[in-house]
PALUMVEX-774872 format. One record per residue (C-alpha): x negated, z negated, y; residue in three letters. Coordinates in steps of 0.02 Angstrom, whole numbers. Layout:
<recs>
X;Z;Y;rest
X;Z;Y;Ala
...
</recs>
This chain:
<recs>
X;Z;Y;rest
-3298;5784;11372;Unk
-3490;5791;11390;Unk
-3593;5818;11234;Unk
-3677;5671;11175;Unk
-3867;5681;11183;Unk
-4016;5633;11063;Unk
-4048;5440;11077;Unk
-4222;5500;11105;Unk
-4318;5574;11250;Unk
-4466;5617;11337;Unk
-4562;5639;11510;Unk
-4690;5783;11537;Unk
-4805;5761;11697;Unk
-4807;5939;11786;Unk
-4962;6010;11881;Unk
-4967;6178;11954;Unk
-4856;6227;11843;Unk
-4944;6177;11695;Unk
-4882;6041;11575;Unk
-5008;5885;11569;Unk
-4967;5717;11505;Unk
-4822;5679;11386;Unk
-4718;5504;11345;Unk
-4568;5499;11230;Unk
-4459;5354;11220;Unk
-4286;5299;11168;Unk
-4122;5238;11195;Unk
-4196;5038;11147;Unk
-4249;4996;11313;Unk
-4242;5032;11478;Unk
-4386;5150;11546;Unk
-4436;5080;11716;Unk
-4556;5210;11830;Unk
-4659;5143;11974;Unk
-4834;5098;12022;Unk
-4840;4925;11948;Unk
-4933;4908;11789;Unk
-4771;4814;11716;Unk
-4664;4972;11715;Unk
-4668;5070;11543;Unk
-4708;5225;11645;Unk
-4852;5211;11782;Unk
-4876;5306;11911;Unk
-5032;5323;11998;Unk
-4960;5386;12169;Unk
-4967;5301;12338;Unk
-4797;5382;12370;Unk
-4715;5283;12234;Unk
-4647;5113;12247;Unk
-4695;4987;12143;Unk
-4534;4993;12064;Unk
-4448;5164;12092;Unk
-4339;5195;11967;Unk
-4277;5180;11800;Unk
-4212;5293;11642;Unk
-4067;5212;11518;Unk
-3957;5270;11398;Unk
-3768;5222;11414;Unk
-3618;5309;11304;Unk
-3735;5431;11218;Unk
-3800;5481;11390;Unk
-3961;5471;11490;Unk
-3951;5409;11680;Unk
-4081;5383;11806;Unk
-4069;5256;11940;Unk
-4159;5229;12102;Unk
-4200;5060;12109;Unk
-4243;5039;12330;Unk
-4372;5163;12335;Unk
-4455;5187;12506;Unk
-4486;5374;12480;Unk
-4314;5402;12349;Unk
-4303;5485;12193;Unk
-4262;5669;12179;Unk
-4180;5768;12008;Unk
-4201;5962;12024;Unk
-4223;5948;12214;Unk
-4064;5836;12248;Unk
-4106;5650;12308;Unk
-4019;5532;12224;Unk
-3897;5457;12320;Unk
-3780;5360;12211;Unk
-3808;5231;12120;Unk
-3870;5336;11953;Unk
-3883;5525;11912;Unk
-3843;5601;11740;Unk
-3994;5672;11670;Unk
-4000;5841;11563;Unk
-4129;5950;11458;Unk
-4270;6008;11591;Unk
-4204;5901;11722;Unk
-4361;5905;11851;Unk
-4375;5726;11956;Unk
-4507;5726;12076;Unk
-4565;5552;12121;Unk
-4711;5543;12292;Unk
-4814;5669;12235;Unk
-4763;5677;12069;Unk
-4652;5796;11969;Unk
-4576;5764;11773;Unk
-4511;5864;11670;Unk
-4335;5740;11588;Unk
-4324;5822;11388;Unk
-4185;5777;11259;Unk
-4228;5728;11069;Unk
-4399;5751;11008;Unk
-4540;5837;11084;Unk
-4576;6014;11004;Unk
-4732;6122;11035;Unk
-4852;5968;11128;Unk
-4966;6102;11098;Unk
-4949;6175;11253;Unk
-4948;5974;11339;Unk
-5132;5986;11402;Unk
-5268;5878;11471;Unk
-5217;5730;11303;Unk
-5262;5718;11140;Unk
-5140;5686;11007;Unk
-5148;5500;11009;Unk
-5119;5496;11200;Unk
-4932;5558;11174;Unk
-4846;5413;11201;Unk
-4955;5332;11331;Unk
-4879;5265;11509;Unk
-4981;5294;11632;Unk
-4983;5474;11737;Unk
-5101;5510;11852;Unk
-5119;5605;12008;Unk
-5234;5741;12038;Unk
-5327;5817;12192;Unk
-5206;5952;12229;Unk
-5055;5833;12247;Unk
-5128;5755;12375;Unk
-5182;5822;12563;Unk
-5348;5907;12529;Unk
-5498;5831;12647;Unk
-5612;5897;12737;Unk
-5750;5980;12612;Unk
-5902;5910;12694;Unk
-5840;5738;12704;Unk
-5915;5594;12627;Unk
-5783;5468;12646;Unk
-5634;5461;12479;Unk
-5492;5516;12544;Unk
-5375;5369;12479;Unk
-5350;5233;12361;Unk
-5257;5287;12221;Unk
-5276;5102;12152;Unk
-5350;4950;12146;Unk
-5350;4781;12054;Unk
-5452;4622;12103;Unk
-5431;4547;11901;Unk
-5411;4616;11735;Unk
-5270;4568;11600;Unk
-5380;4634;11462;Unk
-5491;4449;11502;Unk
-5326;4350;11528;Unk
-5259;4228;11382;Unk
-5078;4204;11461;Unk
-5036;4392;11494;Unk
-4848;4445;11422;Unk
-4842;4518;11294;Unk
-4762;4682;11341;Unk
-4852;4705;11498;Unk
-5023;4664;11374;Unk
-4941;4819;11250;Unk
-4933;4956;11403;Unk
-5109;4906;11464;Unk
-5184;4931;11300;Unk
-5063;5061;11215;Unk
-5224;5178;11261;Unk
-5349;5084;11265;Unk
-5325;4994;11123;Unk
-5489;5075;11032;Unk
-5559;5024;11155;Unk
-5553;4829;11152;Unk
-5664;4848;10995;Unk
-5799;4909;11096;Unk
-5766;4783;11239;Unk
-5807;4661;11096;Unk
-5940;4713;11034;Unk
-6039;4764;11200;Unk
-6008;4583;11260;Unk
-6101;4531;11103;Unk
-6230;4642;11139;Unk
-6239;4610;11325;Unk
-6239;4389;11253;Unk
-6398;4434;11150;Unk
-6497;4559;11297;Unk
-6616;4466;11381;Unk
-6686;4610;11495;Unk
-6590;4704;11633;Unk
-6649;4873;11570;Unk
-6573;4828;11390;Unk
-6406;4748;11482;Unk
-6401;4893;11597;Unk
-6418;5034;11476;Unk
-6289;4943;11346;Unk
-6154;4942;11500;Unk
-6175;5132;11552;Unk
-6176;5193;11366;Unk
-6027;5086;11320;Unk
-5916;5145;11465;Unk
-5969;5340;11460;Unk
-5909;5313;11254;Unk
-5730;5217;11321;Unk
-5674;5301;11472;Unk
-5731;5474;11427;Unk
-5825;5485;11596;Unk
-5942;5622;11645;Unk
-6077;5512;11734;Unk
-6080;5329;11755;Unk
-6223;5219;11861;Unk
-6247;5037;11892;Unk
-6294;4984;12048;Unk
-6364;4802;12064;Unk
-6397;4704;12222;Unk
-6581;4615;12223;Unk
-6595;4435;12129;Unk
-6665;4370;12282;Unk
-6551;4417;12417;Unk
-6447;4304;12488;Unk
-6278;4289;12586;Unk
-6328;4433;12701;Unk
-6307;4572;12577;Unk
-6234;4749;12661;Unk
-6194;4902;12575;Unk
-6372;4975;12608;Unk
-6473;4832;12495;Unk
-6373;4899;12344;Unk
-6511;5001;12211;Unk
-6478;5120;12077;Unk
-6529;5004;11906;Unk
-6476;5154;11785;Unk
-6373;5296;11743;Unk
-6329;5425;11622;Unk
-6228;5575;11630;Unk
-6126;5691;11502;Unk
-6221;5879;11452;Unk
-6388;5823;11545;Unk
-6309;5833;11723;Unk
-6380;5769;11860;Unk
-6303;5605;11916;Unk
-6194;5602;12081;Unk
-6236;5446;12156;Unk
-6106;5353;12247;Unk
-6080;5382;12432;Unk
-6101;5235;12541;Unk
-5912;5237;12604;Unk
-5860;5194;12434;Unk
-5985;5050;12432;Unk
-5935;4980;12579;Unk
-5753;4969;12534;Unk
-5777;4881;12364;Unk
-5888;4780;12477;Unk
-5759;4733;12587;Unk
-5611;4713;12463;Unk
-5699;4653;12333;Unk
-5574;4740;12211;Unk
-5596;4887;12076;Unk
-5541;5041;12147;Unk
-5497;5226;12094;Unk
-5515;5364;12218;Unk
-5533;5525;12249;Unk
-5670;5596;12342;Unk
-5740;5764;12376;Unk
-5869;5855;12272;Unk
-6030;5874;12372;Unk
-6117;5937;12262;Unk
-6184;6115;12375;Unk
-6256;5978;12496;Unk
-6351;5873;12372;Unk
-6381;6019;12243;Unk
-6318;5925;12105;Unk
-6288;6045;11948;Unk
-6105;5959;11935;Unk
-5967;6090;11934;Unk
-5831;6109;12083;Unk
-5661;6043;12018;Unk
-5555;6087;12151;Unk
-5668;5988;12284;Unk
-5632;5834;12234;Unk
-5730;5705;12103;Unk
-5605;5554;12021;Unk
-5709;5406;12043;Unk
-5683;5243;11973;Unk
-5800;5086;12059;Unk
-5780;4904;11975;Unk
-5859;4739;12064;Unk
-5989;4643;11939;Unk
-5925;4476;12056;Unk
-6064;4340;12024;Unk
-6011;4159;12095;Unk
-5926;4194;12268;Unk
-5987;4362;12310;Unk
-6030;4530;12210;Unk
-6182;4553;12117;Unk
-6187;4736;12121;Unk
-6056;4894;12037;Unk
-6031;5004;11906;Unk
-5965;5190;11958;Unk
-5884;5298;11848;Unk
-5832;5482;11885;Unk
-5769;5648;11799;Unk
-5754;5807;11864;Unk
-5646;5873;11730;Unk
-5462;5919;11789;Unk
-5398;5866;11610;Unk
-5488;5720;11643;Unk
-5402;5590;11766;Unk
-5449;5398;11750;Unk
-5301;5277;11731;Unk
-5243;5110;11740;Unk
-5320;5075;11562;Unk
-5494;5159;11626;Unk
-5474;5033;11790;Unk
-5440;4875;11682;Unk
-5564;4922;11540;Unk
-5694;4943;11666;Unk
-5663;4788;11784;Unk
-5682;4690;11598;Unk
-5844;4786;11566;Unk
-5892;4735;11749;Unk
-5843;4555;11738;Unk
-5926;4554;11554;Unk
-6081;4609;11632;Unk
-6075;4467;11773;Unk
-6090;4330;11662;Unk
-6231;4424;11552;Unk
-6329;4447;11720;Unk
-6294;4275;11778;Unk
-6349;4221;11608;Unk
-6508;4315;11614;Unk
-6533;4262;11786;Unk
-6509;4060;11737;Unk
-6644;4089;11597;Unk
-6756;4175;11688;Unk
-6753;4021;11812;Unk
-6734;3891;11694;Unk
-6915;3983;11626;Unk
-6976;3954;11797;Unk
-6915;3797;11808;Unk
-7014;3749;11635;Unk
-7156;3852;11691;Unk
-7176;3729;11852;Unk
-7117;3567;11780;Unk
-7238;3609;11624;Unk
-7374;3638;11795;Unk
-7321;3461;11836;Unk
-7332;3387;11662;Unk
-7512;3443;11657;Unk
-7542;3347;11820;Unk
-7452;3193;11776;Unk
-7553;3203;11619;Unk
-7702;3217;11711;Unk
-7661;3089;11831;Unk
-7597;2951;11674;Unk
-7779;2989;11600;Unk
-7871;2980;11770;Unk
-7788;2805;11778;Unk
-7826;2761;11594;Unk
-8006;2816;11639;Unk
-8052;2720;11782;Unk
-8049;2562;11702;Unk
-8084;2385;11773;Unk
-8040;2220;11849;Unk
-8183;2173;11949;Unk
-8168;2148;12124;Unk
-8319;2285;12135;Unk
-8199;2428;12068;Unk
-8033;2357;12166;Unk
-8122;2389;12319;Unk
-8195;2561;12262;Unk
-7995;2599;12221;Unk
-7929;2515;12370;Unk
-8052;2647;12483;Unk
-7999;2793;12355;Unk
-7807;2764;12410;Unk
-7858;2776;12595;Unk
-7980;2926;12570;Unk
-7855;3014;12489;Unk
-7734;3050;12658;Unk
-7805;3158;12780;Unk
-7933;3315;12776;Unk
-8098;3204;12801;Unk
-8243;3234;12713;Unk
-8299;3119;12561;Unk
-8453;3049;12532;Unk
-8455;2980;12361;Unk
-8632;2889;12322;Unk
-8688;2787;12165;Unk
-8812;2792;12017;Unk
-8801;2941;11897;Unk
-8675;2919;11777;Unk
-8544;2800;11865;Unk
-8407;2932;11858;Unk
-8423;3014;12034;Unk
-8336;3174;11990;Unk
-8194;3057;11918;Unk
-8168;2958;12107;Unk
-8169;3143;12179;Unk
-8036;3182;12058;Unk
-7926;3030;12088;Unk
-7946;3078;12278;Unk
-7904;3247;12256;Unk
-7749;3186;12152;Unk
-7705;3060;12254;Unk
-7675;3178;12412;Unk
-7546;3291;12466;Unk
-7676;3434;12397;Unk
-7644;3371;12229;Unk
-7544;3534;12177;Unk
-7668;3653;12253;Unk
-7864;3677;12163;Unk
-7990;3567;12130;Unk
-8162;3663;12104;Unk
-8316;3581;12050;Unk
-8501;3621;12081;Unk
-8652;3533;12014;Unk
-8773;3598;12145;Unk
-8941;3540;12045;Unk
-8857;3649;11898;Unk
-8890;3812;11993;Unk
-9029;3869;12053;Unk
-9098;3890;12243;Unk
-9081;4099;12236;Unk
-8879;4075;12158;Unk
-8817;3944;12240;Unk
-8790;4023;12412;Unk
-8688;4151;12301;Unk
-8562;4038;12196;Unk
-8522;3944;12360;Unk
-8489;4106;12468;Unk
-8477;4244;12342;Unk
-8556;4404;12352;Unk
-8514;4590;12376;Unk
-8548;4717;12251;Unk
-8739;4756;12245;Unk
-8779;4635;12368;Unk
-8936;4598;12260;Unk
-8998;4648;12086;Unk
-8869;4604;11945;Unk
-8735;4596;12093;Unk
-8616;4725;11981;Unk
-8455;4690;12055;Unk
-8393;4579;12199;Unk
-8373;4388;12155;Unk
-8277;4264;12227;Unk
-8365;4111;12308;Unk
-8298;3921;12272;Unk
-8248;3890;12448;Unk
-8129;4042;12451;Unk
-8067;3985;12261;Unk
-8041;3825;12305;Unk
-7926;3876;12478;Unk
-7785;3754;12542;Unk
-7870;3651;12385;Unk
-8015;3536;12355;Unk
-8225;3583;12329;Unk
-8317;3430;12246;Unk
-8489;3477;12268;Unk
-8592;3360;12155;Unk
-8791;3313;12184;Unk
-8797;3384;12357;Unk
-8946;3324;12398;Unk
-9028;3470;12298;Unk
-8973;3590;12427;Unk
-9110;3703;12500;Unk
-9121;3674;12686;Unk
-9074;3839;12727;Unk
-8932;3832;12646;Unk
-8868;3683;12722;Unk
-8865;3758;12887;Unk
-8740;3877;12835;Unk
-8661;3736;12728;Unk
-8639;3634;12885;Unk
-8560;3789;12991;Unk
-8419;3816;12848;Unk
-8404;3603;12874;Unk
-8374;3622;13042;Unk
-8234;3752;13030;Unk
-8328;3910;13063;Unk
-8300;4059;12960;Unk
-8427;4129;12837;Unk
-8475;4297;12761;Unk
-8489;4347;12575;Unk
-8686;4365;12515;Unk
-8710;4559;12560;Unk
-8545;4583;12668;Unk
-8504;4578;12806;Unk
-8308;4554;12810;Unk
-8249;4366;12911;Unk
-8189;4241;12802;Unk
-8094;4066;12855;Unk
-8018;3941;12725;Unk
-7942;3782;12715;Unk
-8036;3689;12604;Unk
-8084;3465;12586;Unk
-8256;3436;12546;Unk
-8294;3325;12426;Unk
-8501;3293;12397;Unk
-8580;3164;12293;Unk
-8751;3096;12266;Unk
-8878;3004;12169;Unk
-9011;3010;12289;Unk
-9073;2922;12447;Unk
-9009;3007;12562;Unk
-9070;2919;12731;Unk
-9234;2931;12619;Unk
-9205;3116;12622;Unk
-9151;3148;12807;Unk
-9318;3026;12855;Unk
-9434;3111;12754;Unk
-9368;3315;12830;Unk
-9290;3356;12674;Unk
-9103;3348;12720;Unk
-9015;3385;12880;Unk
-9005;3251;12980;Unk
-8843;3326;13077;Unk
-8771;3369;12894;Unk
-8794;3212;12810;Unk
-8691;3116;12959;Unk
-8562;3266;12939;Unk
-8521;3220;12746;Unk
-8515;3040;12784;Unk
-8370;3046;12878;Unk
-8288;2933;12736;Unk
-8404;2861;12607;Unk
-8356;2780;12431;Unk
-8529;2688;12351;Unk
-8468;2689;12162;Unk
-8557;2519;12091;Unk
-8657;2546;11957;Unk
-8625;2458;11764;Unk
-8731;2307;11767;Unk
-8630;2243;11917;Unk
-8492;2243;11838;Unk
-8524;2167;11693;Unk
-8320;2103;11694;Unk
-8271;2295;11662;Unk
-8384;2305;11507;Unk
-8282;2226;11371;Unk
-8138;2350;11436;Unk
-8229;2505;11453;Unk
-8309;2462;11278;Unk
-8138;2444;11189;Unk
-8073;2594;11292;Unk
-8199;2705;11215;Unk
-8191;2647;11040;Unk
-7998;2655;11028;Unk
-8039;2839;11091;Unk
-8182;2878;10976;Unk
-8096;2792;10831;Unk
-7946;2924;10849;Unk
-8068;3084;10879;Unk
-8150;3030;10694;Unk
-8013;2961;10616;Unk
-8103;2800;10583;Unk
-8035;2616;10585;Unk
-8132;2478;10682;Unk
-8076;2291;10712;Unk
-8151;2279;10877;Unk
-8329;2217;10899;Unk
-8436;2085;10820;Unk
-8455;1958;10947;Unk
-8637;1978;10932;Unk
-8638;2168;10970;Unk
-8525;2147;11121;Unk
-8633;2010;11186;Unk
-8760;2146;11195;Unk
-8673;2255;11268;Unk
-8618;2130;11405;Unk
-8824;2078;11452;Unk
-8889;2252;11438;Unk
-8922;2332;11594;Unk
-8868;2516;11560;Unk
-8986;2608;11657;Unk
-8882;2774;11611;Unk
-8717;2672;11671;Unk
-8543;2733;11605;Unk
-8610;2890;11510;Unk
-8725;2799;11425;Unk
-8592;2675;11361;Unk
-8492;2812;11308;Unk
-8625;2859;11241;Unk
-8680;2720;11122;Unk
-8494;2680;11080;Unk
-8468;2870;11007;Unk
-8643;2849;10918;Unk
-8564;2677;10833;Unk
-8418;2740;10780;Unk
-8506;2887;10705;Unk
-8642;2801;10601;Unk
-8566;2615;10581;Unk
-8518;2556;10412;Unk
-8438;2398;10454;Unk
-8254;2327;10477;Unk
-8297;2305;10668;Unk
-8445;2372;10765;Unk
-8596;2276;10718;Unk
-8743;2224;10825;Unk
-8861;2340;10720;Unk
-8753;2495;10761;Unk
-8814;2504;10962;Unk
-8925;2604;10986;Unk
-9010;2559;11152;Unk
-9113;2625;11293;Unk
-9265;2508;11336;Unk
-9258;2633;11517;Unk
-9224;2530;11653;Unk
-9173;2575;11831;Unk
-9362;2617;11877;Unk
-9342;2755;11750;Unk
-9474;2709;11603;Unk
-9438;2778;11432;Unk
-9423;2713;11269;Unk
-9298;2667;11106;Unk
-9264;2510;11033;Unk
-9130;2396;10942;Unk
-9097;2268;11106;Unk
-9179;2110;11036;Unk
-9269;2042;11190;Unk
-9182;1904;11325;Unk
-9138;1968;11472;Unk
-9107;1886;11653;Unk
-8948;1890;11652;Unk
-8870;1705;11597;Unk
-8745;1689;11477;Unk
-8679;1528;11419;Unk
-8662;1484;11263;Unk
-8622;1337;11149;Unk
-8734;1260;11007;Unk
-8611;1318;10882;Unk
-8646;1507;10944;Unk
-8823;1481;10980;Unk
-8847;1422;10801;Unk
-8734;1545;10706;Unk
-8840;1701;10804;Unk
-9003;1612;10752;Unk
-8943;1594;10581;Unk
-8879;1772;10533;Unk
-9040;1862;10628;Unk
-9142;1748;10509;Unk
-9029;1793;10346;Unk
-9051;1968;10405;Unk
-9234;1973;10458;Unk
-9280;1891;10269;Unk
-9150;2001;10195;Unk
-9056;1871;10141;Unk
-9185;1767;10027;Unk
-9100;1612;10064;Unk
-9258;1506;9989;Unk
-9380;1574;10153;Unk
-9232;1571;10259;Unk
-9200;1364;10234;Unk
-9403;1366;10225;Unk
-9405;1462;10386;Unk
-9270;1353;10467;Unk
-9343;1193;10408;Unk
-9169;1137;10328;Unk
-9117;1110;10141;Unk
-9068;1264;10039;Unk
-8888;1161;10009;Unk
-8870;1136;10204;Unk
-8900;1318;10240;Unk
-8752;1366;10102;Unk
-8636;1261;10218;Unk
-8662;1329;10355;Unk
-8672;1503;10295;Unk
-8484;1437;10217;Unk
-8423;1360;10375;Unk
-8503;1517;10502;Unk
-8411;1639;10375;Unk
-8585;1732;10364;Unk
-8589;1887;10239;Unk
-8725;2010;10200;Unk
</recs>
């Protein structure tokens, strides 16, 4: 009767003689072998079935079974060839490529087990080294073979079993820690360089790796992405070696499966004159996938050149996590980075939207003068015709050449303004065309001319009729879609740019007299907007007026009621010689200085300048021509109160001086609500 053996036992992986890897186990469970990542031991061998065989203990004896293996099982050379073989102390099985050494009871003297450390004793998983398999060629760049692949990782997965979960992580386990916290690190990165150096050092501290890169492909790059468009992001490398970047056969095949893979692939290093050590030819390489939406963002390699060193299941799934980990960080980064250029634009568009609400707020009015001046600013607005906006200084001509500008498909490009009469004669011809570095004295560096600043955009060239003649003629060539030169260069330049002028002056009055091109002035009034000036549009006053002090009123932080009928009856019959600005104007001035609830007759300051241009300051007082009807009631309240004020209130002279009873006068001062 056979001796009855320990309940416990043991595998040793054999290499060239040497022990390597150890895993003890006992007489619990049944010990499945195979390359599956279910069975308790794995083998990473392309020779072995998924599920080759298995070890069990039955009657105080151990038996191993061949469970259908394509290749068989073998025990000290023998195949197996019943159904189960008795197992005994230094039984060799050689599985594929791989041979174990079968040991009874507890393991004695693991000191001489090398290529593990201590806690590594009872792990699964066996490798499969270079000299197992058929050597390649030495100058070949291609990996000889798949050892093994996996398209997902259980280390992510909530619903993996259990045990399956315990043999993944049995070495790995330390690990998981780290996973942890470099995907909290990776959350809070917010710059590839700080994303890409917390991967590599992260993975080199796990897996135990000799050099590690990751290669990303560019953000921009679309669905026609090859194996060539890959770049090197960053690397790092065990004893300051030089980093053996991947060889382009290995990216195309991760490429093409889309899978993390472990191969082996021959050491190049005499052709590349890396400083990395021969290991008997060959380098263990692990490449992971960083998969980003449908298709693969870029990789992370891993190798070691150590023959003690072989990466394993737990190094593949570890690293595909790390991988997918550093996916969603990327894709992260990359959705805030557009999301910031996203806000970056819309913030653009705000502005212009802004500009556009206030450009609307501005031009104010309901007169049928300014609906036809908006009705010609909607149609001026299509096309690339040039603008000729005319009107009185101080109607708001830069503000129709805005609302044009704004109004056209332009509206996103420049808008440059020029007030020609601002500049003078010798400078002009510069800021329009620019000049080249010491072109003429004070010339210090070359400048940039409005036309080429205001390309595919919009020049509003106020008061043109203060251009020099000579520079009109060059004005007039750019107009007609020649090219011009730079003051002082001679280098060709063509833009695409709407011209937009503007004038207070005569021109026809000009181009009679010699003083303005005749052929120019006919080739800015292609489209012409004549702005009306205040006076006739004495409906827009009483809007423009409240407009401006609502504005005014919130610059100062002051509180008005509106206007005393009295003051905006002035305002209505003057004639504004200084038009819009000069209401401005006036209104700021009253809101400044006025003491009152409401803006007071007394607190407009107005211009006795007329259109003719004579000079002078007064407090309005004098009739003008232009009619406005009143009743008696108003006619005699207005006398009444410029009487009370003009006496200072003596209300004795005032009855004198209106020839009525000192009681009548304090009834109507009652009934008119007068106060000093």
């Amino acid at each position: 009767m056979p001796q009855t053996q320990p309940e416990n036992a043991y595998l040793i992986r054999i290499q060239n003689g040497d022990q390597k890897e150890l895993v003890s186990f006992n007489a619990d469970f049944e010990i499945t072998i195979g390359r599956a990542a279910e069975n308790k031991i794995t083998l990473l061998d392309d020779r072995c079935s998924r599920f080759h065989a298995k070890i069990y203990f039955n009657s105080g004896q151990w038996f191993l079974q061949d469970l259908g293996s394509r290749n068989g099982t073998f025990v000290d050379n023998k195949q197996i060839l019943s159904s189960s073989c008795e197992l005994q102390q230094d039984s060799q099985i050689q599985i594929g490529h791989s041979t174990l050494k079968f040991g009874c009871g507890i393991p004695e003297n693991t000191d001489t087990v090398t290529g593990i450390e201590e806690d590594e004793i009872h792990s699964g998983i066996f490798g499969v080294t270079s000299d197992t398999l058929r050597a390649p060629d030495a100058d070949a760049e291609t990996a000889t073979g798949i050892l093994r692949r996996t398209s997902q990782t259980s280390l992510l997965k909530t619903d993996t079993d259990d045990k399956q979960q315990s043999q993944i992580t049995t070495r790995t386990g330390h690990g998981a820690v780290e996973l942890c916290r470099l995907a909290y690190q990776l959350g809070k990165a917010i710059e590839i360089n700080n994303i890409a150096r917390l991967a590599i050092e992260g993975l080199l501290k796990a897996t135990g790796a000799d050099g590690a890169g990751l290669w990303l492909f560019p953000y921009n790059l679309k669905s026609s992405q090859n194996a060539s468009d890959i770049r090197l992001v960053a690397n790092a490398t065990l004893e300051n070696l030089q980093y053996n970047v991947i060889t382009q056969s290995i990216v195309s095949t991760i490429f093409e499966k889309k899978e993390a893979c472990l191969f082996h692939e021959p050491n190049i290093a005499s052709k590349t004159g890396s400083k990395i050590k021969q290991s008997g030819g060959m380098i263990n390489t692990l490449v992971a996938p960083i998969h980003f939406q449908n298709g693969i963002q870029g990789l992370i390699h891993l190798y070691t050149i150590k023959a003690q060193k072989q990466f394993d299941d737990a190094d593949l799934q570890y690293t595909l996590a790390v991988a997918d980990t550093l996916g969603v960080a990327l894709a992260n980064m990359n959705k805030q980075k557009e999301l910031a250029a996203n806000l970056t634009q819309a913030r653009k568009e705000n502005n212009n939207l802004r500009e556009i609400l206030q450009l609307n707020s501005e031009i104010i009015g309901k007169s049928d003068a300014m609906a036809r001046v908006n009705n010609l600013i909607l149609r001026a607005a299509v096309g690339k015709a040039t603008v000729l906006i005319r009107g009185e200084s101080g109607v708001g001509k830069e503000l129709i050449a805005r609302a044009i500008h704004l109004a056209s498909p332009r509206k996103s490009k420049p808008l440059i303004c020029m007030n020609c009469a601002a500049i003078s004669e010798n400078l002009l011809e510069s800021e329009l065309f620019g000049h080249e570095k010491g072109s003429f004295t004070g010339a210090t560096e070359r400048k940039i001319g409005k036309f080429e600043a205001a390309n595919t955009g919009t020049l509003f060239l106020d008061e043109i009729g203060e251009m020099s003649q000579s520079l009109q003629a060059k004005f007039l060539r750019v107009l007609e879609g020649s090219s011009f030169e730079r003051v002082g260069g001679n280098l060709t330049i063509s833009v695409d740019v709407r011209v937009l002028a503007a004038t207070n002056r005569d021109l026809e009055k000009e181009v009679a007299e010699g003083r303005f091109r005749h052929d120019l002035f006919f080739r800015l009034r292609v489209l012409e907007i004549v702005v009306p000036p205040l006076r006739k549009r004495a409906d827009d006053i009483p809007l423009l007026a409240e407009y401006f002090l609502d504005r005014y009123c919130k610059e100062t932080g002051r509180r008005y009621d509106g206007f005393d009928p009295d003051a905006m009856r002035t305002l209505i019959s003057y004639r504004w010689p200084g038009n819009i600005r000069e209401l401005k104007n006036v209104i700021e001035r009253a809101v400044v200085l006025g003491n009152g609830q409401c803006i007071q007759e007394q607190d407009l300051l107005l211009s006795t300048l007329n259109t003719t241009g004579e000079s002078g300051i007064r407090m309005t007082e004098e009739p003008h021509d232009v009619f406005i009807p009143l009743s008696l009631e108003d006619i005699e309240r207005n006398h009444i109160i410029r009487t009370l004020e003009h006496l200072q209130w003596n209300k004795s002279l005032v009855a004198k001086q209106l020839g009525i009873e000192r009681t009548t006068l304090d009834r109507k001062i009652k009934r008119y609500r007068l106060e000093k």
